[in-house]
N, C-alpha and C positions, 0 to 999 in steps of 0.2 A: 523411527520404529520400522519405517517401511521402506527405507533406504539400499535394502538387500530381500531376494527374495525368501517367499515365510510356504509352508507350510498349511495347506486345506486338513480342517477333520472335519469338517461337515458342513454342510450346503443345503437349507431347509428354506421350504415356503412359508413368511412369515403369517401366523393366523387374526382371522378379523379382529379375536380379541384382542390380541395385541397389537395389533395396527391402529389399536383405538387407544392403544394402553399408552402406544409410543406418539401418536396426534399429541394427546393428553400432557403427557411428559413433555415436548417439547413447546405445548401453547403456555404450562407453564415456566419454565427456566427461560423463556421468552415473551413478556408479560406483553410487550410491546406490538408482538404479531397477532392480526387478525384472525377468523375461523378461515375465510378465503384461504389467507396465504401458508396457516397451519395445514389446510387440505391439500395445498399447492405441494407443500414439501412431503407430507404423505400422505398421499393422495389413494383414493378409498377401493383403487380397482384395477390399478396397475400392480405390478408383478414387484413384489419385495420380497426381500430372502434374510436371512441371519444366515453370516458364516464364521464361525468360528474357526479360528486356524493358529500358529503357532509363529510366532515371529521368530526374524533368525538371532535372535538373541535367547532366545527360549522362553519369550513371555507368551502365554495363551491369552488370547485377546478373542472376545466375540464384537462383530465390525454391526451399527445404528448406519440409517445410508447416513447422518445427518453429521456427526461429529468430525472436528478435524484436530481444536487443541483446544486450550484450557488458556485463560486470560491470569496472568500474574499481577496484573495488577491494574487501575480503571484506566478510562480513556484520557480523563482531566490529568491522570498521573502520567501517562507515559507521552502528553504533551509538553506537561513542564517541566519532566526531567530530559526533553530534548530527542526523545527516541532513543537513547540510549540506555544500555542494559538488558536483564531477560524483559522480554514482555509477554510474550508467551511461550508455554512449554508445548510446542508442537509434536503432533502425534500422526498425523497424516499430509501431505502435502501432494501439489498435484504433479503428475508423470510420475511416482512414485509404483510400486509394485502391487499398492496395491490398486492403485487408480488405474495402473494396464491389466488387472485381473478383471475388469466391468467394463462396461461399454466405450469408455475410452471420451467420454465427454469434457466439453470446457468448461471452467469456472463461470458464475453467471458474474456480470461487470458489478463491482463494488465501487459507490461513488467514494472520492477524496475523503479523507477522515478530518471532520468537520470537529468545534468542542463548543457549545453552549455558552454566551458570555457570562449566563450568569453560574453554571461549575467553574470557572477560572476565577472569578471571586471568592468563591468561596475558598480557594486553596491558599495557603498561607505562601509569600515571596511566590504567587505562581508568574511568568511572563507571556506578555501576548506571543499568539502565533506570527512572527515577524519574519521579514524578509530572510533571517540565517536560518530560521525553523523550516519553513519552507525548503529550502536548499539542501537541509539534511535531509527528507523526507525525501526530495527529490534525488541525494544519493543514495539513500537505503531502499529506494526502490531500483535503479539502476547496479545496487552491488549482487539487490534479491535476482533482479534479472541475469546478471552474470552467472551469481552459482549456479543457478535453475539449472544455465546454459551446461558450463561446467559437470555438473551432475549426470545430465543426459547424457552427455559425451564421453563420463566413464563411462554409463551403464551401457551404452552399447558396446563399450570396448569389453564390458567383462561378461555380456549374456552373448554365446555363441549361440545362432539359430539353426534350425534344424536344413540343409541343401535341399535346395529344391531340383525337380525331377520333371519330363516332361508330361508325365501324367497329374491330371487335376488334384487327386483323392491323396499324390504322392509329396505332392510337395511342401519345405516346411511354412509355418504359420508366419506371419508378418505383426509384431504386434505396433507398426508405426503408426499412430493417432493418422499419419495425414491418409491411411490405406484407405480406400473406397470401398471394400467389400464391409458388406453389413456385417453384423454379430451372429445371423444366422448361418451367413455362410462360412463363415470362419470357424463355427461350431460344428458343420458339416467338415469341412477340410480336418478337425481336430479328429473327429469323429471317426474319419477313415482312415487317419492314418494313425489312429492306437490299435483301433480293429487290425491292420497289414501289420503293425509292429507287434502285437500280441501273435496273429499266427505265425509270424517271420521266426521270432525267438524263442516265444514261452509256450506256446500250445505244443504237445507231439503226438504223434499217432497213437500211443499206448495209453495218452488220458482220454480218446473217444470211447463210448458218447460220453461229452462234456456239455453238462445242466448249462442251457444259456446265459442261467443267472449268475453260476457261479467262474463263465468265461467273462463274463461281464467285471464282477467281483474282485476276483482271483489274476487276471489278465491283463483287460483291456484299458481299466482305471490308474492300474502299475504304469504302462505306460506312456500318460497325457506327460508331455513336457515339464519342467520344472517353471513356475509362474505360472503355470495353465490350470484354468479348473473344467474338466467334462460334465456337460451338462445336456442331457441327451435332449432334455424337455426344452432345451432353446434351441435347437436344431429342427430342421425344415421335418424333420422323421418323427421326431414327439414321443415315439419308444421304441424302446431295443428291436420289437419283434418284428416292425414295419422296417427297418435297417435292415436285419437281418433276411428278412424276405426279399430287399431290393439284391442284396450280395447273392443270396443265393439265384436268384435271376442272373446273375451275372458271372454264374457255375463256378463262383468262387469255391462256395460252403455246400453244404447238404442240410438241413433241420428237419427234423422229425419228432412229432406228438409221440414221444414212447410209453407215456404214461398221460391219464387223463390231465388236460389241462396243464401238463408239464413238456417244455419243450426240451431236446436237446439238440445237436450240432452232435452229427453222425460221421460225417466226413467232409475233409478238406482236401482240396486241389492244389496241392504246393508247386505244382508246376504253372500255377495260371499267371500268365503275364504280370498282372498286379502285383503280386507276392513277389518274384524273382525280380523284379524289376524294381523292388520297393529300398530305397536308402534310407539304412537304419541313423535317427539322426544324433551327430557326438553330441553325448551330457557335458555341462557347462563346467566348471571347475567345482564349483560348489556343490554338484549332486556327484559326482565323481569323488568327493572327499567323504560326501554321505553314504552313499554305497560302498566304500572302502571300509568307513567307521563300521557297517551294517552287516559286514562278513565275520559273526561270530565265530568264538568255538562251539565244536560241540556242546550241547546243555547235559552239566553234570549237575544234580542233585545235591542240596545244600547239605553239612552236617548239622543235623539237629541233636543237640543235649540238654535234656531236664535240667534242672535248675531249683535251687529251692528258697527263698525270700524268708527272711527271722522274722516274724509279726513282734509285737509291742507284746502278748502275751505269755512269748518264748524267750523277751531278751534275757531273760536273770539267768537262763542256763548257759546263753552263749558268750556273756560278759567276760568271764575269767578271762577266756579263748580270744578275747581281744574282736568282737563282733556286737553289732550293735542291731537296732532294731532298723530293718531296711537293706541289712547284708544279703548280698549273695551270695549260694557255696552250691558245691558241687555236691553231690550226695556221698562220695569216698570221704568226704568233710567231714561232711554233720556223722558221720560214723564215728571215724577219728576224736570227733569232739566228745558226742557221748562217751567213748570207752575212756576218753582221757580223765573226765567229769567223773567216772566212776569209781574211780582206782585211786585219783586224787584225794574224794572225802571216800574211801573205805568203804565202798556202799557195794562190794563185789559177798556173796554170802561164801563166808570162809568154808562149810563143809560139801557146799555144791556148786565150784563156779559158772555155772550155767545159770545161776539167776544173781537178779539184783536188788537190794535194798534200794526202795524209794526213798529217798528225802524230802523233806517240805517242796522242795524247789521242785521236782521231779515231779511230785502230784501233783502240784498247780497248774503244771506243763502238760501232762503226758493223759490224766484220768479224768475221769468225766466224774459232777459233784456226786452223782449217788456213790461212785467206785473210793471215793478218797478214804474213807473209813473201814472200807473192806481190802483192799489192794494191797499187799505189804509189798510182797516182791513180783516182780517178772522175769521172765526170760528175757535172755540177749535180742533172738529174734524179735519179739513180742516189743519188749519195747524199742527196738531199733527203729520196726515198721509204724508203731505209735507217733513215735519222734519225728518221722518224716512226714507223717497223714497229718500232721500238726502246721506245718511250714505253710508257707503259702507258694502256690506255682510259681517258675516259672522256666524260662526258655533260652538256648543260646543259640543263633542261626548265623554260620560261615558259610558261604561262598566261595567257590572258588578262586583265589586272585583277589578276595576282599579283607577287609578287617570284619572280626565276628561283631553280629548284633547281640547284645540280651536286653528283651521283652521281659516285663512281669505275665502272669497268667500262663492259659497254657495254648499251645498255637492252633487255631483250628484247623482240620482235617480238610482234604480237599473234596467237595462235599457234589457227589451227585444226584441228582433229583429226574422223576419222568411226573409230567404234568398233561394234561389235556387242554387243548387248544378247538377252536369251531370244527365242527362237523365232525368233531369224535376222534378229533386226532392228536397220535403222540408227539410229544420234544422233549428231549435232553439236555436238562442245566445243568450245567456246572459253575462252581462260584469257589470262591479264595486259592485261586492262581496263580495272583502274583504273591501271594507268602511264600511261595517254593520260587521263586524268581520265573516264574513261568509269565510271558505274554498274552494275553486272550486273545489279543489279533491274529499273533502267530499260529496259536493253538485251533480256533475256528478255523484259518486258511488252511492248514493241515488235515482238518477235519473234512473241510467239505471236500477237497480231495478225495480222500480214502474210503468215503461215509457216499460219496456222491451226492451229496443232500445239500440244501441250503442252509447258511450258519449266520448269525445273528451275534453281537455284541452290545450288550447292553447295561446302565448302569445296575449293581445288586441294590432290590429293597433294602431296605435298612443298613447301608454297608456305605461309611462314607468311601469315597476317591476308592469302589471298587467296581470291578467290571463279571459281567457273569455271559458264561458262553451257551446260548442253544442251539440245539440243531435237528433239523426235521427227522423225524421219527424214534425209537429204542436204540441208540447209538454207543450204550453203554459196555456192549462188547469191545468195539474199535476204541474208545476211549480209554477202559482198560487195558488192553496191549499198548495203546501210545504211552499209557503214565505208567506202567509196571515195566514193560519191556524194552520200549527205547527211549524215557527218561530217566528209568530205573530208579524211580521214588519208591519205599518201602510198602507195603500194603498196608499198614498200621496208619499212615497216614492220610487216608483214600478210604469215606465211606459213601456207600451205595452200589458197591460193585456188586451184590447179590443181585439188582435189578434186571440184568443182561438180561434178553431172552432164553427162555429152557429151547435146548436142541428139538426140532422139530413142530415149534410153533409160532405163529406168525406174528412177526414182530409190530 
């Protein structure tokens, strides 16, 4: 699984609770281990994280420090079938990528794999551990040895590292197990050289002042290496703004309190040593292919079309017409259908064709019980619009370059919200983004650009597999221009746009 590098989406300190939750879980599926040695493996006050990330196969996996693979089958079994076969379905292994994303430790020594005499009686034709079993054991451990070897020996041939430079801050990261620099400082060296590859590339004069948080965000995290996770809290600095103090000492940067308690990054010195001198390091083959994949088209706006669903109440009218209960039509359809329905059984009123005789079929369909004994006839329109309020929704959504989807129901709106947060202050939600194929990562990074403000992704209440975007303060003007004007979604499909702030008051 971890054979090729994967993908960080988040990186969280794991909490008491569950450091107790995951003790708990592991003293049970390990009946065998003691409190000691359950504390030992999670232990109650050193530093554990959940990271969830994205293998390169595209499975989302969230990483326990403790799991590695999954046992196919017992130990008595995979003595007496000789070690051969699956025995275990391996999901982690060591020197792997994700064993080079963490501190880079050894295996603790596991003695010889021993079998009880009395599990070996009990297995039907089982044989002792004999001088041939031994032997196999002893080559499946010297062929494990070999791949290990073998393995290593692609992965360096396929992970280009970053050149190193004569400057400390400049040069690339080493991730060889046998490197002598601690984790701190290698966190530090990652540290300052996203910082020089963010000002080298991505920063320009025209986005200052740039919100610390959102060069941080927006920048500095885009360019940690591929394998690499930034972790500013394991670095000797402990936070951005003690970094950022040290750089500015060293008239890299400028930072300035422009707002209470808010910092920004006022000016840069792209003439300083560091920066000009800084080699930008070549992406490996595989983020080169991802970056490549990553250069979309423009976003055009999907075609959305009504739809309308035959219920089980409506089937008798649409039967003749070869539809059933659970069809979809388009509404030029169900027009079609009616008029055809009408003219078939004679039900058009021969001295005024503007109306029409209801049949049995028709009133059960179309009128409500008090109307069925008063209703004779309607009009075309009247009952056209009857016939269709009747249907059940729903939706057809094309993409550009895709095949169309149709949805039952009807597609929610893109839906904006202003809420209140501590000390009295506004944010702006937005939520069902990706129905319009829209990204909320994209869309927040955009935002906080434009908006200057810090943006937030997070899952919606009640909304499976969605995501909802906020962002500091009444944002619903900027937002508006992003979805009307340069995504060019409809306004029918977009509510809360009355929220903007009225001209002349303070947002």
């Amino acid at each position: 699984m971890f054979s090729k590098a994967f993908r960080v989406k988040s990186n969280t300190a794991i909490k008491g609770s569950d450091r107790r939750k995951l003790r708990a879980d592991v003293a049970a599926a390990f009946s065998a281990l003691g409190t000691d040695q359950a504390s030992a493996l999670v232990p109650g006050k050193e530093e554990l994280s959940i990271v969830k990330l994205y293998a390169h196969r595209g499975d989302a996996v969230t990483v326990a420090p403790v799991a590695i693979g999954v046992a196919a089958m017992s130990t008595s079994e995979m003595l007496t079938s000789g070690l051969k076969g699956r025995g275990f379905s391996v999901l982690h292994t060591y020197k792997d990528h994700l064993w080079r994303s963490g501190d880079k430790s050894s295996p603790p020594f596991i003695a010889p794999l021993t079998l009880d005499p009395s599990d070996v009686s009990e297995e039907k034709g089982s044989v002792q551990a004999g001088p041939t079993l031994q032997d196999d054991m002893r080559s499946l451990t010297l062929e494990r040895k070999e791949e290990e070897n073998g393995e290593d020996q692609q992965m360096c041939r396929e992970k280009t590292l970053p050149e190193a430079s004569e400057d400390p801050g400049v040069r690339g990261l080493n991730p060889d197990p046998a490197d002598s620099k601690t984790l701190q400082e290698q966190m530090d060296e990652l540290l300052q050289q996203c910082f020089l590859h963010a000002l080298k590339c991505r920063v320009k004069k025209t986005d200052l002042p740039l919100l610390t948080s959102a060069f941080l965000g927006s920048h500095v995290f885009s360019c940690c290496p591929e394998g690499w996770q930034l972790d500013i809290k394991k670095s000797s600095y402990k936070k951005l703004s003690k970094f950022l103090q040290q750089m500015q000492q060293e008239q890299i940067i400028q930072v300035k309190e422009l707002s209470k308690g808010v910092e920004s990054i006022v000016a840069v010195d792209w003439k300083h040593p560091r920066i000009t001198s800084f080699v930008i390091p070549e992406p490996s083959p595989t983020s080169q292919t991802i970056q490549e994949g990553s250069r979309e088209q423009p976003y055009h706006p999907p075609d959305i079309k009504p739809l309308y669903c035959v219920p089980a109440s409506m089937s008798l009218l649409f039967q003749e017409s070869g539809h059933k209960k659970g069809s979809i039509l388009e509404g030029s359809e169900v027009r079609m259908i009616i008029i055809n329905y009408a003219k078939k059984n004679d039900l058009v009123d021969a001295d005024n064709k503007n109306l029409v005789h209801l049949d049995p079929i028709l009133c059960d369909c179309i009128l409500e019980k008090s109307e069925q004994h008063i209703v004779m006839k309607l009009p075309w329109d009247s009952l056209l619009t009857r016939c269709l309020g009747k249907l059940q929704p729903a939706y057809q959504v094309t993409f550009p370059r895709q095949e169309p989807i149709v949805k039952k129901g009807k597609i929610c709106p893109i839906d904006i919200t202003l809420a209140q947060r501590a000390s009295n202050k506004k944010v702006t939600v937005v939520r069902n983004l990706e129905a319009y194929g829209l990204d909320p990562c994209t869309v927040a990074a955009t935002l906080q650009q434009r908006c200057q403000a810090s943006t937030t992704v997070t899952p919606a209440p009640g909304a499976k597999d969605s995501l909802q975007v906020q962002i500091q303060g009444n944002q619903v003007h900027h937002l508006g221009r992003l979805l009307l004007e340069e995504y060019q979604l409809p306004r029918k499909h977009i509510q809360g746009l009355e929220k903007a702030p009225k001209p002349g008051k303070k947002k």
